[in-house]
LOVEX-152322 format. One line per 10 residues: number of its first residue (from 1); their letters; for each residue x, y, z of N, C-alpha, C, O. Coordinates in nm, 2 decimals, m for minus. Layout:
N
NUM> A> X Y Z X Y Z X Y Z X Y Z  ...
This chain:
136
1> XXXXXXXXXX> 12.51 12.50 11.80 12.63 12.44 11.85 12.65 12.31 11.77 12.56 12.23 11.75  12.78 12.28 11.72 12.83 12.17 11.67 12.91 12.09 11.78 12.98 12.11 11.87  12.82 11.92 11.69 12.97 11.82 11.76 13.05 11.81 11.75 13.08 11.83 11.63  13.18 11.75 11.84 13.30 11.78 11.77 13.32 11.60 11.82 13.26 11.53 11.91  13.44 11.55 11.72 13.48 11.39 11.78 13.58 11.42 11.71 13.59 11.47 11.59  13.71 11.36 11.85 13.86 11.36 11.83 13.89 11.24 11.88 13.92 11.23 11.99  13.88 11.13 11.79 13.95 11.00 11.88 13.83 10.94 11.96 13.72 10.91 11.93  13.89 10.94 12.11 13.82 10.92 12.23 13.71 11.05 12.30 13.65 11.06 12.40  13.73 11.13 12.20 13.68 11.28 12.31 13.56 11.34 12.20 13.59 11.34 12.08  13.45 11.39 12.25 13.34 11.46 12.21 13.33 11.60 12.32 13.37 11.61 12.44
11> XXXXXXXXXX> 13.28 11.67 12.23 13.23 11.83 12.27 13.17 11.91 12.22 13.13 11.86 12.11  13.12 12.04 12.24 13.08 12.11 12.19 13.16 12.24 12.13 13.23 12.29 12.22  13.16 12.32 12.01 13.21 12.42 12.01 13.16 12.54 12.04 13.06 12.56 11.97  13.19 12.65 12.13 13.12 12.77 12.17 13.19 12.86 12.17 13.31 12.83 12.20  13.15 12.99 12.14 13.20 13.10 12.15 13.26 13.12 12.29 13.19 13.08 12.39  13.39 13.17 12.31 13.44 13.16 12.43 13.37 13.33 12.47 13.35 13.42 12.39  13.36 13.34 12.58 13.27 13.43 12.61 13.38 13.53 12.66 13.32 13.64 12.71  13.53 13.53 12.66 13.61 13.65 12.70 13.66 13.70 12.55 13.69 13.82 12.53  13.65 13.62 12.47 13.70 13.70 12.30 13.58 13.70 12.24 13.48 13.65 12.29  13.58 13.75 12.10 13.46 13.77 12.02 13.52 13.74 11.91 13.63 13.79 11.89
21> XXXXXXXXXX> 13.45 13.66 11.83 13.46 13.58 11.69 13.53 13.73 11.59 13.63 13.74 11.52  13.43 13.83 11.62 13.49 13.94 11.50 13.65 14.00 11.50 13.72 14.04 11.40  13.68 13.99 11.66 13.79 14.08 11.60 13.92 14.04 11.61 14.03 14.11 11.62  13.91 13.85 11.59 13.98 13.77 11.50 13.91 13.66 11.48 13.89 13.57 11.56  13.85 13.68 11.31 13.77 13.57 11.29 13.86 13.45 11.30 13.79 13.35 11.29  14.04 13.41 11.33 14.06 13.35 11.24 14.08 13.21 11.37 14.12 13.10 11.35  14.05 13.27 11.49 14.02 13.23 11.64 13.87 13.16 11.64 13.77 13.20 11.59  13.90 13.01 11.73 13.77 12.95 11.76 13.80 12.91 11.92 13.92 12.93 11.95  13.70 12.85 12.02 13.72 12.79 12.11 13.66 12.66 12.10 13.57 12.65 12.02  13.70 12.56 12.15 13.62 12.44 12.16 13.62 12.37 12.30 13.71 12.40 12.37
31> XXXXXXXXXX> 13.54 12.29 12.35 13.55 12.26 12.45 13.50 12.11 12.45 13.39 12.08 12.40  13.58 12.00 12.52 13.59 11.85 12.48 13.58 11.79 12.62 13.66 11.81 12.71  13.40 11.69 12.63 13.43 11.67 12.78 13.48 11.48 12.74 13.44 11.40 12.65  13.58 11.48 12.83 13.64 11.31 12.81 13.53 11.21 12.86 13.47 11.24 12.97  13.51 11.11 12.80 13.40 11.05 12.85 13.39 10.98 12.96 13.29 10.96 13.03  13.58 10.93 12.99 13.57 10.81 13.11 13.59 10.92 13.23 13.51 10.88 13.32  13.63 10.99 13.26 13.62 11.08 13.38 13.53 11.25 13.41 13.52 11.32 13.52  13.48 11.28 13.27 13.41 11.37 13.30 13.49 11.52 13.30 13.42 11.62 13.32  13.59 11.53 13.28 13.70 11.63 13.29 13.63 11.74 13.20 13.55 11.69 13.13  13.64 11.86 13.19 13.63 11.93 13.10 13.77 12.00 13.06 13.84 12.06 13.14
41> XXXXXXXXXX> 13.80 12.00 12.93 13.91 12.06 12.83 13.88 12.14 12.76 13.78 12.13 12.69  13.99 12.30 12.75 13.98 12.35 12.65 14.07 12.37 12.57 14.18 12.40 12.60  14.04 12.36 12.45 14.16 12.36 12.34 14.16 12.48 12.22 14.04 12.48 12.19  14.20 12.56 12.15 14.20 12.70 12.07 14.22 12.62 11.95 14.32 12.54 11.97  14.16 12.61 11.84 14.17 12.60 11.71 14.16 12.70 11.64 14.08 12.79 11.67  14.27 12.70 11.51 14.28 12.78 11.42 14.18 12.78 11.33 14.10 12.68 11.32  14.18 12.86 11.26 14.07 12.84 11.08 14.18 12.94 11.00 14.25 13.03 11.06  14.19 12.91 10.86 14.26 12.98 10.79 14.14 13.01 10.70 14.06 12.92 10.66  14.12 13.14 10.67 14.03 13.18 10.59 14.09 13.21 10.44 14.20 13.27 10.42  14.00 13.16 10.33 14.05 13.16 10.19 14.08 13.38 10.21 14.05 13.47 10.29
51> XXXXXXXXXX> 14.14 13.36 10.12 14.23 13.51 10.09 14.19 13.58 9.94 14.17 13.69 9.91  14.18 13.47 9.89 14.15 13.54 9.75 13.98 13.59 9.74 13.91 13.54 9.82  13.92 13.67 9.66 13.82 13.79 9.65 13.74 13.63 9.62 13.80 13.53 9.60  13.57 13.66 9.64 13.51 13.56 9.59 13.42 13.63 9.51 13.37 13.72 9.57  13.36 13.59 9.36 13.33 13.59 9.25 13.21 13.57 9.28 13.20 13.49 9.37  13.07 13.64 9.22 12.98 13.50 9.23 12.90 13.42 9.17 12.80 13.36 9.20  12.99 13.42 9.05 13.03 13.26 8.98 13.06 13.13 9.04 13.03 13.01 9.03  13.16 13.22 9.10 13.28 13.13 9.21 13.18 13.11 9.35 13.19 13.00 9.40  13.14 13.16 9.38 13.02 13.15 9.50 12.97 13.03 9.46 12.98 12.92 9.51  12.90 13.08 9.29 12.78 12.98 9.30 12.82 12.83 9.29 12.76 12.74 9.33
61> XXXXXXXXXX> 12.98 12.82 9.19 13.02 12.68 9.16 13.09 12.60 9.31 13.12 12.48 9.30  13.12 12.68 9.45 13.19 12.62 9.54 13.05 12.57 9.59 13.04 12.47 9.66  12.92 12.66 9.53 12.81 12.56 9.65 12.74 12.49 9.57 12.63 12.46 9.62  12.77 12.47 9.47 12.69 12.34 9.38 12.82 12.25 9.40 12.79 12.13 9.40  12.93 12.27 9.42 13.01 12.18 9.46 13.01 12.10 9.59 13.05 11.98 9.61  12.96 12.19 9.69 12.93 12.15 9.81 12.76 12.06 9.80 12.73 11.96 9.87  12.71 12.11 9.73 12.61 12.02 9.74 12.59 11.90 9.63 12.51 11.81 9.65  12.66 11.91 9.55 12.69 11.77 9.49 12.77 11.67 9.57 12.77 11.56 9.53  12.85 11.70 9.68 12.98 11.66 9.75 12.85 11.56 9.87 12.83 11.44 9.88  12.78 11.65 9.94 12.66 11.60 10.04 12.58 11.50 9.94 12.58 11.38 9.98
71> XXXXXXXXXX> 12.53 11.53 9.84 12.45 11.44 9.81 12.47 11.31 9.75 12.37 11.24 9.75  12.62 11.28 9.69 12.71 11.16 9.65 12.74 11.09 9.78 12.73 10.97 9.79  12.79 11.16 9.90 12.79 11.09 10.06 12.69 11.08 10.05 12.72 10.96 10.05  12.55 11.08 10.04 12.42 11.02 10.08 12.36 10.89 9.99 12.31 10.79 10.02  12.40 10.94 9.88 12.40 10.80 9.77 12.54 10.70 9.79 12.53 10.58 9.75  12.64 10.74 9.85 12.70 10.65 9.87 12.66 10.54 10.01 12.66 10.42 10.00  12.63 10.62 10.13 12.59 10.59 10.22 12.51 10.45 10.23 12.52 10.35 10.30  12.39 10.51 10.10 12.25 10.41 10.09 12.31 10.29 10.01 12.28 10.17 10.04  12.42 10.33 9.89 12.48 10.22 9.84 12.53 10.15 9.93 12.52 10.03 9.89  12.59 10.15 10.05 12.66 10.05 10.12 12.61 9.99 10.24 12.67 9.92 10.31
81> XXXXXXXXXX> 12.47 10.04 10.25 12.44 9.99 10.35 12.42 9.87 10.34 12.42 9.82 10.46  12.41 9.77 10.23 12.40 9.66 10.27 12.58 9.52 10.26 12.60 9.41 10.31  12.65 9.61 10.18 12.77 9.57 10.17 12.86 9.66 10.14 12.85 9.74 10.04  12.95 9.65 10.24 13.05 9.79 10.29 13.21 9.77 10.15 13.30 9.85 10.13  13.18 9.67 10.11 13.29 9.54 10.04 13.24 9.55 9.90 13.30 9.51 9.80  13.14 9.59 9.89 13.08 9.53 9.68 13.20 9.65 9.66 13.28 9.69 9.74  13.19 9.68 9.49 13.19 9.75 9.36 13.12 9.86 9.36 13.15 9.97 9.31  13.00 9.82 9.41 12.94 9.97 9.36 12.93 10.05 9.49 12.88 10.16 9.48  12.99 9.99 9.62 13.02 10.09 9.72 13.14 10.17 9.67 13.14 10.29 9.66  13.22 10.08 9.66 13.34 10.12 9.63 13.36 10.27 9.48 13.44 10.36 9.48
91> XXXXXXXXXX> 13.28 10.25 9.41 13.24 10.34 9.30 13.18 10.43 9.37 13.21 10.54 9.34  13.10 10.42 9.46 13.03 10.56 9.51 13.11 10.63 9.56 13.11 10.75 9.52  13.20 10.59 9.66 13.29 10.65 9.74 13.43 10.72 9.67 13.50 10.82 9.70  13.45 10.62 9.54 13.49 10.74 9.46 13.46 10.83 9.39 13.55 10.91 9.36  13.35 10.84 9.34 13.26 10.96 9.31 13.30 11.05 9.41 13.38 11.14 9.39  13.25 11.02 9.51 13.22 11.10 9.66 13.37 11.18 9.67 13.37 11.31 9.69  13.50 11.10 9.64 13.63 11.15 9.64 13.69 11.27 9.53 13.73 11.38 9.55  13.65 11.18 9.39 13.61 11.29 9.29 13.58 11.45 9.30 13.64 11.55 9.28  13.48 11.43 9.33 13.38 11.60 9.31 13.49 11.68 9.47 13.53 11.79 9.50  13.50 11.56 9.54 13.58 11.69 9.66 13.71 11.73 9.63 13.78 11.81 9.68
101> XXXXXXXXXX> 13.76 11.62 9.48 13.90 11.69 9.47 13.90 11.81 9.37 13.99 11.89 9.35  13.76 11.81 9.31 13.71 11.89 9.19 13.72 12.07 9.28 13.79 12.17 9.24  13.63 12.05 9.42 13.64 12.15 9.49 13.75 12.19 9.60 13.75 12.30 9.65  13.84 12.09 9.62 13.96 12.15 9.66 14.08 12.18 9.56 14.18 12.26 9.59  14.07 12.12 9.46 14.12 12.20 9.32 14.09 12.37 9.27 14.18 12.44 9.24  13.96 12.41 9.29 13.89 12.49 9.27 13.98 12.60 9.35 14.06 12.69 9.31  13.94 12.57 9.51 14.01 12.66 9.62 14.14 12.67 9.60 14.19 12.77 9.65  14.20 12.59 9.55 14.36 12.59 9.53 14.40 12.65 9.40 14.51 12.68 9.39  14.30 12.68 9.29 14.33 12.79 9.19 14.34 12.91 9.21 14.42 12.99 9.18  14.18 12.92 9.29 14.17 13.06 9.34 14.26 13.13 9.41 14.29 13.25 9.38
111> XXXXXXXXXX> 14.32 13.02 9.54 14.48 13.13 9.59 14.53 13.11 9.51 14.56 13.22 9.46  14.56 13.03 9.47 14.76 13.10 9.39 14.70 13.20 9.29 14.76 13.31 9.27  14.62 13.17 9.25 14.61 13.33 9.12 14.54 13.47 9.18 14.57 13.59 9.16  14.42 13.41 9.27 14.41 13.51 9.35 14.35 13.65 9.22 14.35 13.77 9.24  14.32 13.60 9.12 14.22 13.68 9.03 14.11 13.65 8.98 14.07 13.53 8.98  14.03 13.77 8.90 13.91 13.71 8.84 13.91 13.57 8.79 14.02 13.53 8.74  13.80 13.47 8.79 13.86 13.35 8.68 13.80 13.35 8.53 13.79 13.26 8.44  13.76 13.50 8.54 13.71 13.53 8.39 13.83 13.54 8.30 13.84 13.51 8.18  13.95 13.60 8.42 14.06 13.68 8.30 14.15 13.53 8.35 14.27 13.52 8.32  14.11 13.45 8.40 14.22 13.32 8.38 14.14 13.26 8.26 14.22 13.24 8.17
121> XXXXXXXXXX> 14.01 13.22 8.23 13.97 13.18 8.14 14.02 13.28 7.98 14.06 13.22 7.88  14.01 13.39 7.96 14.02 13.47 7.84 14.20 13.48 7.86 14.24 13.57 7.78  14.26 13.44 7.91 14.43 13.44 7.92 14.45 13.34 7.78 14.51 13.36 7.67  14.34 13.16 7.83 14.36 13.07 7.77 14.26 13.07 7.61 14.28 13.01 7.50  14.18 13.14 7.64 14.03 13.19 7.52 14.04 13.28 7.47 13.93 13.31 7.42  14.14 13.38 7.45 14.10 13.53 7.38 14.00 13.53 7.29 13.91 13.60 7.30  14.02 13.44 7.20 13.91 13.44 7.09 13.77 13.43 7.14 13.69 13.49 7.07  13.70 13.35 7.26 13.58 13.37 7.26 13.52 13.51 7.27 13.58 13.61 7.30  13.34 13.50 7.26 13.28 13.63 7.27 13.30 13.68 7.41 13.36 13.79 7.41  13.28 13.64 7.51 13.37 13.67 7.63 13.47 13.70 7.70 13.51 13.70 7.82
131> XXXXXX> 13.52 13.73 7.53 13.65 13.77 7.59 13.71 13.88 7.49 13.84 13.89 7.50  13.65 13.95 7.41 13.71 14.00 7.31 13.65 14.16 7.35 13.55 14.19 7.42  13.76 14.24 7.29 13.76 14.33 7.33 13.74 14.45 7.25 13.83 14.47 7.17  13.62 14.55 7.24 13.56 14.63 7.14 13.62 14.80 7.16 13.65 14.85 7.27  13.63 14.84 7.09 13.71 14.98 7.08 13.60 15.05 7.00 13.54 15.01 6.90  13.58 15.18 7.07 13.49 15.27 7.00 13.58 15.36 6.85 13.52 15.44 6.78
């Protein structure tokens, strides 16, 4: 179970126990208890699932992307713990901004072309060895 923080409000998210995740993944439930009265809330969040096929190329560069993305937040983190204000916070955190625009760039190729990214690369490369084409 994950935390959730909206503003003023924490919860947990759970499988609502009248639907099932599979037969629309694209459905979640969450559930937010308010802190100053105890109330319990339920709210339906969407997820939009990527559409285009995944490669696993494309696998492997979205999770070296992901884990370059975690580990720049963690060096930036350590960078700022002592001044939230220097330069070299401020440099980490754009790092940190960097590599996530690197990977929502990535996601945003993939839909609109929504093809291999071998034949987007040999569109712009014919001439490399990876891309040339042998006739018996």
């Amino acid at each position: 179970m994950a935390t959730l923080r909206f503003n003023s409000l924490t919860g947990t998210l759970e499988k609502n126990p009248t639907s099932s995740f599979s037969s629309n993944p694209r459905l979640s439930w969450a559930y937010f208890q308010c802190n100053n009265k105890g109330e319990r809330r339920a709210s339906r969040m969407t997820v939009k699932a990527m559409g285009a096929a995944k490669y696993k190329g494309t696998q492997m560069r979205e999770k070296k992307l992901t884990e370059m993305i975690e580990k720049k937040v963690t060096e930036a983190k350590q960078v700022c713990e002592g001044d939230e204000t220097s330069d070299e916070c401020k440099v980490a955190w754009d790092e940190v901004e960097e590599v996530s625009q690197a990977k929502a760039d990535l996601r945003l190729r993939l839909e609109i072309e929504k093809k291999d990214p071998l034949e987007s690369f040999c569109e712009e490369n014919p001439e490399t060895e990876e891309c040339k084409i042998y006739e018996d």
